[in-house]
N, C-alpha and C positions, 0 to 999 in steps of 0.2 A: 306464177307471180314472181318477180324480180325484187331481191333488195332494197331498188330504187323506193317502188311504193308503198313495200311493208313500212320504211323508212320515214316515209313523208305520214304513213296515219300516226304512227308513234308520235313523230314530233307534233303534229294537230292534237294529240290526245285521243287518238280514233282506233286504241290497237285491237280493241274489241271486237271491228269490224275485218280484221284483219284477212277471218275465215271468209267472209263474204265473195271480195276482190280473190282471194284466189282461186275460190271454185266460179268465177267469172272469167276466170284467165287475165284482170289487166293487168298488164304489163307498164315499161315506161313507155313504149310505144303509143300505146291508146290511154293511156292515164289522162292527160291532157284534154284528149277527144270527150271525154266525162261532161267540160262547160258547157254548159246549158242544156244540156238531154238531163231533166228534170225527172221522166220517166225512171230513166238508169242510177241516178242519185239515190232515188226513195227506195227502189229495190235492192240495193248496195247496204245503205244507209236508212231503214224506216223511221228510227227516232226523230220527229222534226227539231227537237235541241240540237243533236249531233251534228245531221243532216245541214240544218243553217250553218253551223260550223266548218262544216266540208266544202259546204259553195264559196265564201269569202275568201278562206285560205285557197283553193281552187285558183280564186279570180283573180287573186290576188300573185298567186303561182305565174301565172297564163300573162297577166298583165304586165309583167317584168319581160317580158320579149315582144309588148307592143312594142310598133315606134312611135316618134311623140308625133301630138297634132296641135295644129294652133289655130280650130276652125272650130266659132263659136256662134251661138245661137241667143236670137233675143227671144226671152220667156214672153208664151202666149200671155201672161198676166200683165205683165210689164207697160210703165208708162208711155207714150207714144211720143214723143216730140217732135215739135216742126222743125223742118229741113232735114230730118233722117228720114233712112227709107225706110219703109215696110216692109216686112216679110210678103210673102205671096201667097195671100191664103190656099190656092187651088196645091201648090206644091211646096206647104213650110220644108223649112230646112230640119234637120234631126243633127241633135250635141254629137260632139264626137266626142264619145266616154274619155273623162280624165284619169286616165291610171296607171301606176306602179309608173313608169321614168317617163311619160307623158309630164309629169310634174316636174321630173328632171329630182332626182332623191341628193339630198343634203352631201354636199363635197367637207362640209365640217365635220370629221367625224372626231370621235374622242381621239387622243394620243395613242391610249391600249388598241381602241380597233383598228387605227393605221397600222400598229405595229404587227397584229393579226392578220391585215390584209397581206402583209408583206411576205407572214409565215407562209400564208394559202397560195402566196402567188411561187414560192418558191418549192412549195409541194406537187404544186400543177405544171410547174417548169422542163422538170427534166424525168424523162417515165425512168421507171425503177427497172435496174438489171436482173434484180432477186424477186422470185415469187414471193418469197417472206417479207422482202420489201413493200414490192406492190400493196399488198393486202395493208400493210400498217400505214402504209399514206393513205389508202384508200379510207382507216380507222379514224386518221389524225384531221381528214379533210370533214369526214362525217362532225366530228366532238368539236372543228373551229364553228361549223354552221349551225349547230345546237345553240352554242353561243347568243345568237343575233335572235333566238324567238323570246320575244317579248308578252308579260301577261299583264294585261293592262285591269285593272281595279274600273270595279263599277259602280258610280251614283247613281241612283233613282230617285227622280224627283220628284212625287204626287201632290195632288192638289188640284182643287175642283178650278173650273172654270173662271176668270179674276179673282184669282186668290194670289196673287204677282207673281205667278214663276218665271213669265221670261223675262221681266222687269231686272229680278233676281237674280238669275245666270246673265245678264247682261252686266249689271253691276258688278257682279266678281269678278267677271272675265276684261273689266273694263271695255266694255265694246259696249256702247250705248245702244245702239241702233242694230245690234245683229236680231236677235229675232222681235219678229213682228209682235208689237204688243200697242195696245188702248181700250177704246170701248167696244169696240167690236168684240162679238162673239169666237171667240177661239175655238178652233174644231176640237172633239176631246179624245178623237178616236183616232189622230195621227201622233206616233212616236216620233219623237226630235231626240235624234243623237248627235252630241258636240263632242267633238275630239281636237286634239293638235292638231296642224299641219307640220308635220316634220321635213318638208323641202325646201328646198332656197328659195322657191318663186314669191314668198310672201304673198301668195293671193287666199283668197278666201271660195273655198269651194262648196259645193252639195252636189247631193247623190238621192233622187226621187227614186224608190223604188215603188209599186202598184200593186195591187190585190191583180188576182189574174180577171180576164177577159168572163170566162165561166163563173167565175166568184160572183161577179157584179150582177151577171145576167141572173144567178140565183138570189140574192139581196136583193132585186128589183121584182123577181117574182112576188116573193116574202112581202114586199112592200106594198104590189098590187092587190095581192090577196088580201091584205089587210087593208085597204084601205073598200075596197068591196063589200069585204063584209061587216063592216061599219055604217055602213052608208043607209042612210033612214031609220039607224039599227039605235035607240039610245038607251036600250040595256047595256050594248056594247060599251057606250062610252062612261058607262059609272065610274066611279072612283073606284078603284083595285086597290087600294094600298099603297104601300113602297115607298121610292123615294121619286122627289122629282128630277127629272133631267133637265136639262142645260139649253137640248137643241132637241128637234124632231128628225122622224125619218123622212117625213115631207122636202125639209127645208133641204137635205142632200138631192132628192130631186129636179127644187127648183132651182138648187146653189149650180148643177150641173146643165139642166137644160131650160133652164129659165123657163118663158109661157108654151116652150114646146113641149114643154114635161108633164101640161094638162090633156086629161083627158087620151094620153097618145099609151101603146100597148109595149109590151116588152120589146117584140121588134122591133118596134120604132125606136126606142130607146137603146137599142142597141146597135143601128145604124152606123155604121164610121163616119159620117158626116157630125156626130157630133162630138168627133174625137180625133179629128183633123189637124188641131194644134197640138195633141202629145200623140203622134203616133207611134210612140215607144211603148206606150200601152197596150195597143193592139199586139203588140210585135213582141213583147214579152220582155220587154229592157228598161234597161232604169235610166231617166233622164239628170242628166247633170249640168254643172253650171257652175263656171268659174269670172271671179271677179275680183277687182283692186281695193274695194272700201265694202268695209259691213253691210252701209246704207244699202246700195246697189244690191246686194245680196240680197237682202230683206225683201226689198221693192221686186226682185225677182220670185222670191218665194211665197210670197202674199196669198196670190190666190191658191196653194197648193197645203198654205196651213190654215188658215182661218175664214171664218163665214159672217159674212157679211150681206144679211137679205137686202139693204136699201142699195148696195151696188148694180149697179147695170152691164158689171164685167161678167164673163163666165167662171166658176170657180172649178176647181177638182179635188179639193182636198177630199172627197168620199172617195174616192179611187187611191189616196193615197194608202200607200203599208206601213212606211216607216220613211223618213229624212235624214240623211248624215250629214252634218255639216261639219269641214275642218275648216279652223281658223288661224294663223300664223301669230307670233309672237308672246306663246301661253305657255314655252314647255317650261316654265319651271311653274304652271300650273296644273297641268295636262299632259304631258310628256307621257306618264302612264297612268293616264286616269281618261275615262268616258263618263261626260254627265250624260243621263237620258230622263228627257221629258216625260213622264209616261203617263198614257189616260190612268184613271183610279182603279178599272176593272177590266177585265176582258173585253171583248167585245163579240158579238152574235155573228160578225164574220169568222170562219173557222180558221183562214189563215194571220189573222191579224192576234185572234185569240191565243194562238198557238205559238207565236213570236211572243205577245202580251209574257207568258207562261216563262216562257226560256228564259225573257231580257230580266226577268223578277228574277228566277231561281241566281242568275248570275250576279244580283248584288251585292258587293261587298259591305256596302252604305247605302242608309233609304234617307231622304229629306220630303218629312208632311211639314207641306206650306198651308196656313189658312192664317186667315186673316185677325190681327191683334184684338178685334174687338170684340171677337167670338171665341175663342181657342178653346174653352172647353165645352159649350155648347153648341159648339157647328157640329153640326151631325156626321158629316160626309168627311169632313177630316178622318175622324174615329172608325168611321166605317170602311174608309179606304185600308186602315192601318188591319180593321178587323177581318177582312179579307183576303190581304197579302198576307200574311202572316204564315202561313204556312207554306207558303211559294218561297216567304224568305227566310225561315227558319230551316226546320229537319230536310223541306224540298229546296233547298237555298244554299247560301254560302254568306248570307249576313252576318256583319260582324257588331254593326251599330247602328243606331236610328236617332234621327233627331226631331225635335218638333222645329218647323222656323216661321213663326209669327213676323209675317207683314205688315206694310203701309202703319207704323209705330207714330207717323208724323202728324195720322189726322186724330189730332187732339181736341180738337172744338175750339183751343182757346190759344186767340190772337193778338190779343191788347198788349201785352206785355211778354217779350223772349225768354229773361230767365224765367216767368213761372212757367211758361210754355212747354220749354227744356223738363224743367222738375217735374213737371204731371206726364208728359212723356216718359221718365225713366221711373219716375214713379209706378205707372201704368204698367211697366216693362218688366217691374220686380214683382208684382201681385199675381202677374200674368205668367211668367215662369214659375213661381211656387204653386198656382195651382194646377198648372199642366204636369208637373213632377206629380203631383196627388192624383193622378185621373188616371197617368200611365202608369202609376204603380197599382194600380188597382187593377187592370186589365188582366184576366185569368189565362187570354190566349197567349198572350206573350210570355208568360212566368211556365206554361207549357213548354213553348218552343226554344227559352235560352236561357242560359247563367247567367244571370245580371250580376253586372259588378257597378262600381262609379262611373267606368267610363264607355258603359254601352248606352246610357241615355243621355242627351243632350237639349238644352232649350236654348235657343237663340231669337233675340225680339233687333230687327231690321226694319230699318226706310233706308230704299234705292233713292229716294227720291232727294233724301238729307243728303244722302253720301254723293249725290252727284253735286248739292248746290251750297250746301253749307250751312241755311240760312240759319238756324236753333240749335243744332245738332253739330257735334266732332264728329270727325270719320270713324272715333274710336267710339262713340254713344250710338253708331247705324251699327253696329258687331258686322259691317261687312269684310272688314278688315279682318276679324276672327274666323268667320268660314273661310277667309281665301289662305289663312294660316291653316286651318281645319285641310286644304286640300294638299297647300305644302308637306303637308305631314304624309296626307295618303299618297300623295305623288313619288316622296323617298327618294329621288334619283341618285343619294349617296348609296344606299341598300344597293339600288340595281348595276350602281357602280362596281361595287365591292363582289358583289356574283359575278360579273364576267371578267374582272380581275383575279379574280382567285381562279376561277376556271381556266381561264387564258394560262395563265402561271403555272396550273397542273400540267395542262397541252405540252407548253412550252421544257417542262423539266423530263415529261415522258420522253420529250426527242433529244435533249440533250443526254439523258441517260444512257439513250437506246446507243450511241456513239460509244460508247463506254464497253472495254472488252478483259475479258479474264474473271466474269462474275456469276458464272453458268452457278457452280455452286453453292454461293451465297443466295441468289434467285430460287433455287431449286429449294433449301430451306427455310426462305422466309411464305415463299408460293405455299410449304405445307402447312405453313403457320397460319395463315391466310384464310389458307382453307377451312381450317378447324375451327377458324373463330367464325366464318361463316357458315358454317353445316351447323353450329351450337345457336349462332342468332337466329336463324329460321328456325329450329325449334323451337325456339322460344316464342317465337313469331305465332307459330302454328298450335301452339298451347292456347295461348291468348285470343286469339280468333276462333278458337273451338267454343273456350267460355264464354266469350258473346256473343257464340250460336244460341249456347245452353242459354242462355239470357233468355235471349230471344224468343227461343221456341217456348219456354215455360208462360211469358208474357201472351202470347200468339196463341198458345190452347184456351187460357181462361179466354183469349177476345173471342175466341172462336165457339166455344162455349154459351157466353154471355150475349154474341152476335144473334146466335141460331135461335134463343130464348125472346128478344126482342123484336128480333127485324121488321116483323111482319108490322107491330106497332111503330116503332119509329118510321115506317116508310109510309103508313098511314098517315101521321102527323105531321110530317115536312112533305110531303108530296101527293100521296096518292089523295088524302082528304083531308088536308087541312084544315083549321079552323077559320071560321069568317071567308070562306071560298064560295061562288055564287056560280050555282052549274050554267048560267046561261054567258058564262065569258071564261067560266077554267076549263071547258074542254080543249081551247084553243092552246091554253100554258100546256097542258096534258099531253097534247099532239104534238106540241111544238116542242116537247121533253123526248119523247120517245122518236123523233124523227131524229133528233141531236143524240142518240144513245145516249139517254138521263139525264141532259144537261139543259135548260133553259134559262134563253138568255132572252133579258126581255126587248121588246119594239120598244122605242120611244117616244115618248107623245110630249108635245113640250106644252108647258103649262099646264100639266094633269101630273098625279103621283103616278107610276107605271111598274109592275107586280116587279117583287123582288127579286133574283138569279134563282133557281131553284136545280140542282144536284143530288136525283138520288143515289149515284154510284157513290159519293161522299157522306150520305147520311147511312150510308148500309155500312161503310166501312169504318163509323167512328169508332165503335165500340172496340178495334181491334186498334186501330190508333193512339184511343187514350189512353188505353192498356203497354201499350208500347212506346207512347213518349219518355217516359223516367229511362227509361235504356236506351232510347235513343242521345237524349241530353248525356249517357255517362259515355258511351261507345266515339259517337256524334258529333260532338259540339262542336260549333263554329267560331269561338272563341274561347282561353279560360283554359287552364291546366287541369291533369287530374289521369283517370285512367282510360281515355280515348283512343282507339287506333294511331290514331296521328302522334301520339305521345309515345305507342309502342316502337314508331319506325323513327318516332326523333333517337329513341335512345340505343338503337340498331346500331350497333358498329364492328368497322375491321379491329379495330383499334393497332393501327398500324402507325399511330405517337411511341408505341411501347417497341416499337423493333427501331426505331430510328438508331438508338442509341446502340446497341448490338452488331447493328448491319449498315453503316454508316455508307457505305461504298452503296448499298443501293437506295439512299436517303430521297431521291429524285423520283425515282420510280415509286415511291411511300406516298409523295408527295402529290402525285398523281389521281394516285389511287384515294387519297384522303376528300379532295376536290371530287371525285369523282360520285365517289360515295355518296360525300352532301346531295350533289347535282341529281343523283336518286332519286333520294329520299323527299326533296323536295318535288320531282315527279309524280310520285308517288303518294304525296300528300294531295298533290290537286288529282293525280288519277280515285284516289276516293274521296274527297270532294262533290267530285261527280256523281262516282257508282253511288253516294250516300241518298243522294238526290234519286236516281230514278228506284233504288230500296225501299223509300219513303215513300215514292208516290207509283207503287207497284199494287198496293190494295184495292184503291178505287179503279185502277187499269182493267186487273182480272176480273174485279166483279162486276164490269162493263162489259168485259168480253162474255160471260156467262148470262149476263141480260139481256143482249145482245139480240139474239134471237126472238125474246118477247117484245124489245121495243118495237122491233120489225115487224111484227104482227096486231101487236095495239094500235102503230102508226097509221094500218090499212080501214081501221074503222070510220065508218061516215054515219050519217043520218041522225037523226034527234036521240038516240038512245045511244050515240059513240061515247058519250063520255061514261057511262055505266059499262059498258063494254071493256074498256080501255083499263078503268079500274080493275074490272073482274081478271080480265088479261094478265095485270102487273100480280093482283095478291094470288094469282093461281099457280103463276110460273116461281113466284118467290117459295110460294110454301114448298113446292114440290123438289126446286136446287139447294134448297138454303142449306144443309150437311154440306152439298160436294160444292157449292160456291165457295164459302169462308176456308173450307179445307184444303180447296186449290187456292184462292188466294193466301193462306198462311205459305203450302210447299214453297211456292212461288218466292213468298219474301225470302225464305230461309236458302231457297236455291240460288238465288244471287249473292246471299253472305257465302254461300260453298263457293261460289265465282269469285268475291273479290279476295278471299282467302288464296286462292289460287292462283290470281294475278298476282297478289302481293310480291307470295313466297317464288312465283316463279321469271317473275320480273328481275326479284333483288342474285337471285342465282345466276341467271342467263346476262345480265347486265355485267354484275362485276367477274362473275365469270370470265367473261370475253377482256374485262379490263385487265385483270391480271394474266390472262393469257397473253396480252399484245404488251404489256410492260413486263413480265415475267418470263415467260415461257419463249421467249422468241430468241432468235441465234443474238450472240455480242456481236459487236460493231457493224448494225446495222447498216446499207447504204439510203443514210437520212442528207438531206441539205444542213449547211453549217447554220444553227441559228443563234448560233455564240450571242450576236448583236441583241438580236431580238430580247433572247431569255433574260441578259444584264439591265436591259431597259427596264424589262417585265417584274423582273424580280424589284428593282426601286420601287414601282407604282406601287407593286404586290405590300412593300416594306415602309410605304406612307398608309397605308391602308389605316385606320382604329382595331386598337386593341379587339374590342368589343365583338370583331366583325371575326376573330381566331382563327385565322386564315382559311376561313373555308366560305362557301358560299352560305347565304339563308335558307332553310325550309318553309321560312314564312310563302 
């Protein structure tokens, strides 16, 4: 393996994978060749979090050397009008994907990155006569393209079915009409992500991506079988419990093949005749769609998000995975911020559930929407929050959650404005104090984080005020507040100040490097250098031992206390429940053990439908609860104190202190001070990450060690499967439960030995190489004059805020 692509996992955050690619041999040759051999991705890359992260930057790689295209397609959903032509149904046309300079990418760039581009273009200009040269352009070319990767912050927005969420993102975003919202039924199981458009076309785009071909053909089984074994059956159809659902599994049937979808078999349903208008589906690509006004948009993606039984059109949103939409005109909304729509819960398709999982753990910020007239009695509010909660806490990267209470405006009372107004804000202030009481009360959340003031928020909105006026200020809709709430997470001053400072390092390394007669001042400040790095990793390396220690002390008692209960705890959340009725829980039981322990349930609309049921997660609590107080101290996703992240904030060269000494190599200091930040902030999201699959390594291995019993419970049939299947589960538990919990304990503590190891060998091999290419290298480099450039650089650098201490954030 070449440079090139150890380079590019680094910069994706993927260096983990690093060993993989090179006992695969790719190179840059075939790196590229990767797009779309889905095969080679997942054996590269297994993690599906990672993994999605590999394809996007991939595509997004690859798409930078499309050429553009301006050949577009009318969505099969789309209104027809007379005097246009029709599409051809026998031979529809297929989008020509819009990507990477197909959009034609933004000629406004900031001043600092013009003036980067200029550096890059005069490093790539003229090849270097010294091998010692070569390599430092080759150094200086790698640290300008670091630069440009951008980490964008993530919203999550949940909330049941009309509870206004696109009402909501529409109103912030000022775009009335971008997503499809009224009385129709909304799909709940397609993800809507909104992003900028950061190119000059001013259009508004989307990106359909689909469950696979295979996927569906298995959810249509799932759907027949059950509908089979239902039929004349009305044991089957009792009340189970749960919650109700929104939509049936039926209605994705008919929303897809309308009156062809009775009575007809898998393969009929799986004919390409009924998938004619998105053959990108079949084909395994994602359809897109570019357009001049929101409406248009919307009207395009209609039937791809929402369900609507009384239409006569064909719909697909069952087929759909996920939607991206970028919209022009938002970045000092968006610029670095992704909202995503997201259903409440997983979902029983495996790859939709698997996306569900990743897009959660990635939120910086969650927004529960339900409606102002319910806020602490809506059930599914609470229970959405009660479920994610560990996706976005210790498995997460959250940092705050808000409640945001809907439709403020339907007050009942219309006679008279100002009282209308007052019992409105009246309503608004009862309605925040008691949601403050309900979510201090929640025992999962006071688990997963360090609350302070400003990690809980309430906000009571009408979209509907804030577009028309009629009672309501724009300032009494609090729309105005979250679209300030996003200015804030958006920060573009922050993301300013990191590639200014960074640039400014670049820029003083090459002006230094010109600089001749300094071998010996380099040669003693490099040892100085050194020492205070071999002494910060010690210390580094102490500190991470003791939240082994932590660890592992936490981890015996769960393991311990696991092995003493299990057998009951899996009895009473799974294997035999309470109020469970053998003649309908064999089918949850199956449908557990064919998912390795996880049941997700069918939905039946207008009945309550059994709850998610997870025994890898009820086996593993006992070792979890035991280890969240060390999780929250090591952990935390917000909140000072003695956290990892706290150990690498305060990690330093401390090369402020030789400035004054060694003034002649003041540039080269200066380098390295940026440089360092630019770490350490790496390093901050590289465990970020590792913390996330740490956390959710329990329920993994004691999955992998059930493994083999679900597989064997699964094969039972006939009227005594469900006694079977129980006997199955409590016979294979009693017999692993020691080397279960004890593998899954090694396990967790063998990835703290890992990220100990990245750390300390990351922060060595990194600034290592920095101080070798600003230290260690011959004087008077053969560099390009960037005289120009630096003086520019160094003003921006010199408007910069105190606050920002010339270095980049770690945030």
């Amino acid at each position: 393996m070449d440079d090139y692509v150890k380079r590019k996992l680094q910069e994706w955050v993927l260096s983990e994978y690093i060993d993989n690619f090179k006992g695969q041999q790719i190179s840059e040759t075939n790196f590229k060749l990767l797009l779309g051999e889905e095969k080679a991705q997942e054996a590269l890359i297994p993690p599906w979090g990672p993994r999605l992260i590999f394809k996007k930057k991939l595509e997004e790689l690859c798409n930078n050397q499309i050429e553009p295209s301006t050949s577009k397609m009318l969505s099969p959903c789309a209104t027809f009008t007379p005097g246009k032509r029709n599409t051809d149904e026998a031979n529809p046309p297929i989008t020509k994907r819009l990507c990477g300079t197909s959009l034609g990418r933004a000629d406004g760039l900031t001043k600092e990155k013009q003036i980067m581009k200029r550096v890059k273009g005069k490093l790539q200009s003229k090849p270097a006569d010294q091998q010692s040269s070569l390599k430092f352009k080759e150094f200086l070319s790698h640290k300008i393209k670091v630069l440009e990767t951008d980490k964008k912050e993530v919203v999550g927005v949940f909330g049941k079915t009309g509870a206004g969420k696109s009402s909501l993102i529409n109103s912030i975003l000022d775009k009335v009409n971008l997503l499809p919202s009224g009385d129709v039924s909304a799909c709940t199981s397609v993800m809507i992500q909104v992003e900028a458009n950061m190119t000059r076309d001013g259009k508004y785009t989307a990106e359909i991506e689909f469950i696979t071909p295979e996927e569906w053909e298995e959810e249509l089984q799932s759907i027949l079988a059950e509908r089979k074994s239902e039929e004349g059956n009305d044991d089957e159809k009792e009340d189970s419990g749960g919650d109700t659902d929104e939509y049936d599994d039926a209605d994705k049937i008919y929303a897809l093949y309308r009156e062809d979808g009775n009575e007809a078999s898998v393969n009929n349903l799986m004919d390409s005749r009924h998938f004619k208008s998105i053959p990108e589906f079949l084909l395994g690509k994602k359809k897109e769609f570019k357009t001049s006004q929101a409406e248009e948009l919307s009207r395009e993606l209609w039937c791809y998000l929402r369900s609507d039984i009384l239409s006569n059109e064909q719909q697909y949103w069952p087929l759909v995975k996920s939607v991206t939409i970028k919209i022009p005109n938002v970045k000092d909304l968006l610029e670095h911020i992704v909202l995503i729509d997201l259903p409440g819960n997983g979902d029983c398709n495996k790859s939709r559930d698997e996306m569900w999982k990743s897009v959660v753990g990635r939120c910086t910020t969650v927004w529960i929407v339900s409606e102002i007239n319910r806020p602490v009695s809506e059930k599914e509010a609470w229970e959405i929050l009660d479920r994610s909660v560990s996706y976005l806490g210790h498995g997460g990267q959250c940092r705050s959650i808000s409640f945001i209470c809907t439709k403020t405006d339907n007050i009942g009372v219309d006679y008279d404005m100002k009282k209308e107004r007052d019992s409105i804000l009246s309503r608004n202030m009862v309605a925040k104090k008691k949601v403050e009481e309900k979510f201090n009360k929640q025992p999962k959340i006071k688990e997963q984080f360090n609350i302070d003031k400003d990690f809980f928020q309430v906000f009571t909105v009408s979209s509907k005020e804030f577009r028309k006026n009629r009672v309501l200020q724009p300032e009494d809709t609090e729309i105005p507040k979250l679209q300030e709430f996003l200015r804030n997470l958006n920060d573009r001053s922050t993301k300013t100040s990191d590639y200014v400072s960074g640039a400014y390092g670049i820029l003083s390394l090459i002006q230094g490097a010109k600089s001749s007669d300094m071998t010996d001042s380099k040669k003693e400040v490099c040892q100085v250098l050194e020492n205070n790095l071999k002494e910060g990793l010690e210390t580094i390396g102490q500190t991470m031992d003791e939240a082994y220690e932590a660890f592992e002390r936490c981890l015996s008692e769960g393991v311990r206390q696991s092995v003493e209960t299990c057998e009951k705890i899996a009895k009473d959340k799974v294997i035999e429940p309470k109020g469970t009725n053998g003649r309908w829980y064999h089918k949850v039981l199956k449908s557990l053990c064919k998912n390795n322990g996880v049941y997700k349930p069918i939905r039946k609309k207008g009945k309550k439908s059994q709850r998610e049921r997870n025994l890898n997660d009820s086996l593993a609590s006992c070792m979890r609860d035991l280890s969240n107080e060390t999780f929250k101290k090591y952990f935390p996703n917000q909140g000072k104190g003695s956290s990892i992240n706290d150990l690498i904030d305060n990690f330093t060269l401390d090369t402020n202190s030789l400035v004054e000494a060694h003034p002649e190599v003041s540039l080269h200091l200066t380098f390295l001070k940026t440089e360092e930040t630019k770490l350490k902030a790496k390093l901050t999201r590289d465990i970020r990450e590792r913390k996330k699959e740490i956390y959710n390594i329990l329920p993994k291995s004691i999955s992998d060690t059930m493994r083999p019993c679900y597989e064997r419970a699964a094969l039972y049939t006939g009227p005594d499967s469900l006694e079977s299947m129980r006997k199955e589960l409590r016979n294979h538990l009693k017999t692993f439960k020691e080397e279960m919990f004890h593998k899954a304990k090694k396990e967790m503590l063998d990835l703290l030995k890992e990220m100990k190891k990245h750390i300390v060998e990351e922060l060595e091999r990194e600034l290592q190489e920095s101080m070798s290419q600003s230290l260690k290298t011959p004087d008077s480099l053969l560099v390009p004059d960037v005289s120009e450039e630096y003086e520019e650089m160094k003003k921006c650098y010199e408007k910069l805020p105190s606050s920002t201490n010339a270095a980049p954030t770690t945030a």
